[in-house]
C-alpha positions in Angstrom: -12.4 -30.7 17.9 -10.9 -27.2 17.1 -7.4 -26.2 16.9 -6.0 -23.1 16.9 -2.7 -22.4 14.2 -0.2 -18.9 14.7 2.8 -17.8 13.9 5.2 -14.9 13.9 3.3 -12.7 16.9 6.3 -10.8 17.3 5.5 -9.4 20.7 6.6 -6.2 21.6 8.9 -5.9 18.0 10.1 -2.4 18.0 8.8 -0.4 15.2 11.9 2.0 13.7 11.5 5.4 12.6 8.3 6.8 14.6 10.0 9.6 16.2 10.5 10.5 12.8 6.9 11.3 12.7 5.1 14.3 14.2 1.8 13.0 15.4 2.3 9.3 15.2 -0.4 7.0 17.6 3.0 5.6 18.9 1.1 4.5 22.2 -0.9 2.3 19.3 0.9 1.0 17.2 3.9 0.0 20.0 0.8 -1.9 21.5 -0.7 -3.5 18.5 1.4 -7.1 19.1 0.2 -7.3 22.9 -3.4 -6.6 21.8 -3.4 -9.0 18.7 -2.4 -11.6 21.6 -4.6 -10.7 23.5 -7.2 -11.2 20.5 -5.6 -14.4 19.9 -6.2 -16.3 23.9 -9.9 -14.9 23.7 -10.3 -16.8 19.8 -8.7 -19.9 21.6 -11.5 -19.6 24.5 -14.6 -18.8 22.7 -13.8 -21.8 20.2 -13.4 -24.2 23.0 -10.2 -25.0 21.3 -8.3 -28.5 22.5 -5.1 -26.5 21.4 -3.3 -24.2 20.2 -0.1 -24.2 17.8 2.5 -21.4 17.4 5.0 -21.9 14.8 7.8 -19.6 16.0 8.4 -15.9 16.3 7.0 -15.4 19.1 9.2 -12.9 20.0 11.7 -10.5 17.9 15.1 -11.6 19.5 16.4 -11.1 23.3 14.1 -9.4 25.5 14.7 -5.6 27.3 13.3 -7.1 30.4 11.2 -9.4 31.6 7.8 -7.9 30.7 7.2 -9.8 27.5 7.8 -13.1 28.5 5.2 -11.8 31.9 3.0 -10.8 29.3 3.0 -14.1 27.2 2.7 -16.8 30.0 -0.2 -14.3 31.5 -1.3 -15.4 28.1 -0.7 -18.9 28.6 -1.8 -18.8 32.3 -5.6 -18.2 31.0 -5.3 -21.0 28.7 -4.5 -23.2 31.1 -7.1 -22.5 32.9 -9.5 -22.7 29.9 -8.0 -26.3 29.5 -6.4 -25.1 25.9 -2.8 -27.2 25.4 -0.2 -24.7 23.4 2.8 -26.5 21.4 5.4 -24.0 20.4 8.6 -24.0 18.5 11.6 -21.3 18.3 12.0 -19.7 14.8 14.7 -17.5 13.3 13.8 -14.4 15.8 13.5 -16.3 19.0 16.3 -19.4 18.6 17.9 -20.3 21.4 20.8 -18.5 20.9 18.8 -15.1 20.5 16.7 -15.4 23.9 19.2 -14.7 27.0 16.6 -14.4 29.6 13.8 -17.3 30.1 10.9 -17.9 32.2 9.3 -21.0 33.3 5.6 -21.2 31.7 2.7 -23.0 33.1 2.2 -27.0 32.8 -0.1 -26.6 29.9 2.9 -25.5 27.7 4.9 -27.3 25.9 7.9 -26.3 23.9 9.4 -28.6 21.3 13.2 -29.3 21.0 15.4 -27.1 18.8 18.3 -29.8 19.0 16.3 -32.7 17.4 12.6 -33.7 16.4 10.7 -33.9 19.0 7.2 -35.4 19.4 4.2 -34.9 21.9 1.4 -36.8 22.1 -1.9 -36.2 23.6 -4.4 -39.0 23.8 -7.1 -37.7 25.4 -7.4 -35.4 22.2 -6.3 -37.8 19.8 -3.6 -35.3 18.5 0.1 -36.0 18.0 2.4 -33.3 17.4 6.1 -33.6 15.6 8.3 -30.5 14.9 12.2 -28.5 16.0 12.6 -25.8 16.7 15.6 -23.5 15.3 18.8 -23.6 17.7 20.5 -20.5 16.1 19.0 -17.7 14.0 19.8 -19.1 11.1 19.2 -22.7 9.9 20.0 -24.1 6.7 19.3 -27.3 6.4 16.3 -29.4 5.9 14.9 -29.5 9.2 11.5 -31.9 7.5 13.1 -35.1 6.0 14.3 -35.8 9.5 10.7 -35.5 11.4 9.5 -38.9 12.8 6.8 -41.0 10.9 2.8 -40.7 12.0 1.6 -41.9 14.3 -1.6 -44.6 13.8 -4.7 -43.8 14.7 -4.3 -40.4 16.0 -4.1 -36.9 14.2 -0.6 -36.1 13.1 0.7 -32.5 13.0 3.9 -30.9 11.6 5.1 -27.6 12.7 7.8 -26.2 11.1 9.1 -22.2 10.5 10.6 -22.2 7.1 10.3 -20.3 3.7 9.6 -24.3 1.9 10.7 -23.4 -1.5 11.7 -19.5 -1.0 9.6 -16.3 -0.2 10.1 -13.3 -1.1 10.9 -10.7 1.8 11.5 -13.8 4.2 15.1 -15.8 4.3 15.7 -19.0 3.0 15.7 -20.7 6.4 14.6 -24.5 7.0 14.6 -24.7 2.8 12.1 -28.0 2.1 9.4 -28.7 -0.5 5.9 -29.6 -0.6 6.8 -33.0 -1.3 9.1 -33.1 1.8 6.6 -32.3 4.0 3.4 -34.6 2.1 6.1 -37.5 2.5 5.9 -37.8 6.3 2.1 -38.4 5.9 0.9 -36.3 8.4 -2.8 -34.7 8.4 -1.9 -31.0 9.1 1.4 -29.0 8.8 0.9 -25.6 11.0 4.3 -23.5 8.9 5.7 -20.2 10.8 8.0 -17.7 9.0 6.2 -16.2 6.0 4.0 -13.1 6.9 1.9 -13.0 4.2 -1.5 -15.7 4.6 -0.7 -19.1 2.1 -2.7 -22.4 1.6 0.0 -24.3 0.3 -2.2 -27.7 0.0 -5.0 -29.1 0.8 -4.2 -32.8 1.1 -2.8 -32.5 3.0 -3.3 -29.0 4.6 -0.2 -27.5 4.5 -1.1 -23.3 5.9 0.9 -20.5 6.7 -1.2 -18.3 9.1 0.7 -15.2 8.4 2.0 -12.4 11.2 -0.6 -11.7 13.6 0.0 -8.1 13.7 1.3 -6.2 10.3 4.0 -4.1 11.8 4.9 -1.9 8.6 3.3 -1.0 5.3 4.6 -4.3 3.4 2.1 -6.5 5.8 -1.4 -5.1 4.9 -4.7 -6.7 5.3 -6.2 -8.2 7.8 -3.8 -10.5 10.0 -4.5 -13.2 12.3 -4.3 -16.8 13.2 -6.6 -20.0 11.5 -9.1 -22.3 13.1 -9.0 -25.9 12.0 -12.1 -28.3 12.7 -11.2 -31.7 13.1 -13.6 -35.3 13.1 -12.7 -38.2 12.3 -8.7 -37.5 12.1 -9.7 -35.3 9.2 -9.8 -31.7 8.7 -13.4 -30.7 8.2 -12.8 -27.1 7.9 -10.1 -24.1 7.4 -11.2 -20.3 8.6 -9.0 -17.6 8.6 -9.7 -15.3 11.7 -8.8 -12.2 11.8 -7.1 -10.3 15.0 -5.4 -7.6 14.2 -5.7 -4.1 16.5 -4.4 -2.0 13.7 -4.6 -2.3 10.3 -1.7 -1.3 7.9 -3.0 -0.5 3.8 -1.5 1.3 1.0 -3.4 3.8 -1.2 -2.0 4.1 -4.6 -4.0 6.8 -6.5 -3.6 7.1 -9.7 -3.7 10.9 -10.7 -3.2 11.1 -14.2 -6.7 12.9 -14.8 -6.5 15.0 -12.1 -5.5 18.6 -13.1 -4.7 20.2 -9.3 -3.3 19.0 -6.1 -7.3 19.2 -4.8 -8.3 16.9 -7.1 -5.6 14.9 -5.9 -6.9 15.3 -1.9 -10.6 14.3 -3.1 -8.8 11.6 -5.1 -7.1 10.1 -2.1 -10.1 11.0 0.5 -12.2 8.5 -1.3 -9.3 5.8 -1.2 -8.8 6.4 2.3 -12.6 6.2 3.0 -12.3 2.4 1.4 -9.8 1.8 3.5 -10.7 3.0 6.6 -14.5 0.7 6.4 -12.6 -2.2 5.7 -10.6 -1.8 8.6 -13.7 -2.0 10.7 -12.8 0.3 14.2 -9.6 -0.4 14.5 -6.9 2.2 13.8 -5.9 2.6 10.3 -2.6 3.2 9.0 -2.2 4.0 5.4 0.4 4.8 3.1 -0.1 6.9 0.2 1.5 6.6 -3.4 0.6 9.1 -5.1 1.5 8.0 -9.3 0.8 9.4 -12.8 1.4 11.7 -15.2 -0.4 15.0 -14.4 -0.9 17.9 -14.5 -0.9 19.0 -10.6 2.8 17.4 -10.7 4.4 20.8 -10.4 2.0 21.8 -8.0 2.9 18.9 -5.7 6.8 18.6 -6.1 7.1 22.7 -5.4 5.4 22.1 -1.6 5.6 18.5 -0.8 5.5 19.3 2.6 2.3 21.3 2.2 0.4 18.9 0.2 1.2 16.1 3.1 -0.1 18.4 5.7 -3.4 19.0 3.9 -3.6 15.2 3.4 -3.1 14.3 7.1 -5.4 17.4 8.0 -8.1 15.4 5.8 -7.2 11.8 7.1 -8.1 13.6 10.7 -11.1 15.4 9.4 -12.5 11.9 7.8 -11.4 9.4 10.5 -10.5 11.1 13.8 -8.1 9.1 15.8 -8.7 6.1 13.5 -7.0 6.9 10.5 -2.9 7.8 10.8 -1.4 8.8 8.0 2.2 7.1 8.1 3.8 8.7 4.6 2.6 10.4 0.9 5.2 9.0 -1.7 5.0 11.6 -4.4 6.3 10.0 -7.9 4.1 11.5 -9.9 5.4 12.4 -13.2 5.5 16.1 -15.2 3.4 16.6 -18.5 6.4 18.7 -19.8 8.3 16.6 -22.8 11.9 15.5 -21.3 13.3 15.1 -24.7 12.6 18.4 -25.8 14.1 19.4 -22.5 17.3 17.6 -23.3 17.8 18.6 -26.9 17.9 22.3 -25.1 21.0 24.5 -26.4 21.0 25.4 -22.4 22.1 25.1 -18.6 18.5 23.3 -18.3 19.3 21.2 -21.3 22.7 20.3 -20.0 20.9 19.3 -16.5 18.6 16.9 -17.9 21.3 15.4 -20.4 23.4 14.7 -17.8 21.0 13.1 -15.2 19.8 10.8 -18.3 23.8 10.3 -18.7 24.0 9.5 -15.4 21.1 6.9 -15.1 22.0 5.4 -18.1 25.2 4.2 -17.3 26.1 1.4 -15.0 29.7 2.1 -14.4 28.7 5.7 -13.3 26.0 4.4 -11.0 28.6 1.6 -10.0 31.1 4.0 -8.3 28.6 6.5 -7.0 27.0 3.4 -5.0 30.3 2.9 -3.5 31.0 6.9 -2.6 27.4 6.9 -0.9 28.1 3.3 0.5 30.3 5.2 2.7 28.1 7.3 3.5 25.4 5.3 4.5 27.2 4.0 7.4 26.8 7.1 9.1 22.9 7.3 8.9 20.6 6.3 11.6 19.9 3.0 13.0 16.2 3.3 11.6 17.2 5.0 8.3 19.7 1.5 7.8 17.2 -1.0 9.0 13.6 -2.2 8.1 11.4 -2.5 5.4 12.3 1.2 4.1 15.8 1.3 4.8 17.7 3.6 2.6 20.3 1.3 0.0 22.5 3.9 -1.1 24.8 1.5 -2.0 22.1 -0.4 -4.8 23.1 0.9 -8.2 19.2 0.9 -8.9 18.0 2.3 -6.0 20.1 5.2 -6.9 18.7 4.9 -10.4 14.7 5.9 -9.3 16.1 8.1 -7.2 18.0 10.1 -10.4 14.0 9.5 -11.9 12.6 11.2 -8.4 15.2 14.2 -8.9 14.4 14.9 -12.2 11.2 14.8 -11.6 11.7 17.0 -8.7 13.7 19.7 -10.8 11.1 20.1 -13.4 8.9 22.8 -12.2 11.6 24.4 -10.8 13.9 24.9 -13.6 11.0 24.8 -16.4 7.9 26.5 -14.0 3.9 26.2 -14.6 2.0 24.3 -12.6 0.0 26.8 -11.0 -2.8 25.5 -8.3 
């Protein structure tokens, strides 16, 4: 018997920022969660699988209209008729208190309660499934030590969305332990709510899947859902699958031996040339960090802009359609001396003394965090949210950026750095 574990599909999450892109597949990317569900029901029918577990997220809060819960139960509608069972339980993004509109799904669906522990049990299989689901979006307590105890004789699975111990990135919602969860002596625990793919235990199995779809440049690799083989009422085998449509990486290219900003492009076409194989067809996006201390440094803070259009124009030129460049993060570093620069009798000596004043004091970087606080306020709804959003009110966030400027001033105020 096969069963099928995901979690966190995310359908239709809005990605933030792409109009801030010229020339972003936004068609792609906007459709990356339906077509990684889509990837998902077809892995549930070609395994024959008995069913098919998803441990919250499903969505990413209250619908626009109704076309993503359509789209899901069309979902569920060809698993029913593929004779697949689906158990599913709200997490932090789709708790009862975040999803307004609902929709009936087909008989083949069951969701578990988000006011109590709730059991189902199907004989026929030999599976018995225990797990809540989250009421509001955010739930403290620890949702585990309150889950039923196994049943005899059949196959016992927990599902529960929660960070166990703490992740980073994820909130501390439905806090447990290992040891909470091995206490209730079930066979299989199918988690929801970390992104990133984690084999907690093997006795007993204790997996989080990760997303199905990476939806920004923290969530790389391949994403997808895991296949468990079961005989006996024991788990025979754990496999990965993955089902991603797009596929997110970061390059980080080290420069320090490259002397011009071509060196740089050939250093960064061979990343993206990695990169774009081990995506394997499907569209590539890739961030580039761009690190080191070199000497194409001046060369590349004079015309960022430039140096990111020749770098998309050879992204095009090496995968077409396929590859997307999303950003080049420049914090590569100038081969000029800074504390010769700062011991300067000069304006330029006073610039770079005070910036290293600046970034070396935390009551100074204190109460600028609080004047740009303010400011931040007023940015746009995609510069304040998401994975990127800008903290102008973090004392160290300010302090790489001081780094960035300085860097930045160099081969203006010092020159060199000829192509």
């Amino acid at each position: 018997m096969k069963l099928v574990h995901a979690a966190d599909l995310h359908l239709d999450s809005p990605l933030l920022g792409l109009e801030r892109y010229d020339g972003a597949p936004v068609h792609r990317l906007r459709n990356a969660t339906r077509e990684a569900f889509e990837n998902l029901v077809k892995l549930c029918i070609d395994e024959s699988a008995a069913l098919l577990l998803l441990a919250g997220d499903l969505y990413d809060g209250n619908w626009r209209d109704y076309s993503t819960g359509l789209f899901f139960a069309a979902g569920m509608s060809k698993l029913r008729r593929a004779g697949v069972r689906v158990v599913w339980i709200r997490g932090n993004h789709d708790a009862a208190s975040q999803i307004a509109k609902n929709l009936e799904l087909p008989p083949n669906v069951r969701e578990l309660d988000h006011k109590r522990p709730d059991t189902v049990t199907y004989e026929e299989i030999g599976v018995v499934v225990h797990g809540q689901g989250f009421a509001t979006r955010e739930v403290r307590e620890n949702l585990a030590r309150t889950y039923p105890n196994p049943r005899p004789g059949l196959f016992n699975i927990g599902m529960l969305h929660t960070s166990v111990t703490g992740r980073p990135g994820h909130d501390p919602y439905a806090p447990c332990t290992t040891d909470d969860l091995r206490e209730r002596g079930y066979e299989y625990w199918a988690l929801g709510h970390v992104h990133q793919r984690e084999e907690l235990s093997c006795d007993p199995w204790m997996v989080f899947p990760g997303n199905l779809q990476g939806r920004h440049a923290r969530e790389c690799g391949g994403k997808g859902a895991t296949v468990v083989t079961v005989e006996d009422l024991r788990v025979r085998a754990v496999e990965h699958r993955v089902l991603d449509s797009v596929r997110w990486a970061v390059c980080e290219i080290d420069v320090s031996d490259c002397a011009s900003p071509h060196e740089v492009l050939a250093a960064l076409e061979r990343s993206l040339a990695v990169e774009h194989a081990k995506a394997d067809t499907r569209l590539l996006a890739a961030r580039v960090v761009v690190s080191g201390q070199s000497g194409a440094h001046a060369a590349l803070a004079r015309e960022p802009a430039r140096w990111l259009a020749e770098a998309r124009l050879l992204a095009t030129d090496l995968g077409g359609d396929d590859i997307w460049l999303e950003k080049m993060q420049l914090h590569t570093r100038d081969t000029v001396p800074l504390t010769e620069l700062r011991a300067r009798d000069d304006a330029v000596g006073q610039v770079f003394r005070g910036l290293a004043e600046l970034r070396g004091s935390d009551a100074e970087l204190s109460s600028l965090s609080q004047e740009f606080g303010e400011l931040a306020n007023k940015l746009p709804l995609s510069m304040r949210e998401g994975p990127d959003s800008l903290r102008l009110d973090d004392p160290e966030t300010l302090r790489r950026a001081l780094d960035e400027v300085e860097q930045l001033l160099l081969p203006r105020l010092v020159g060199g750095g000829d192509e």
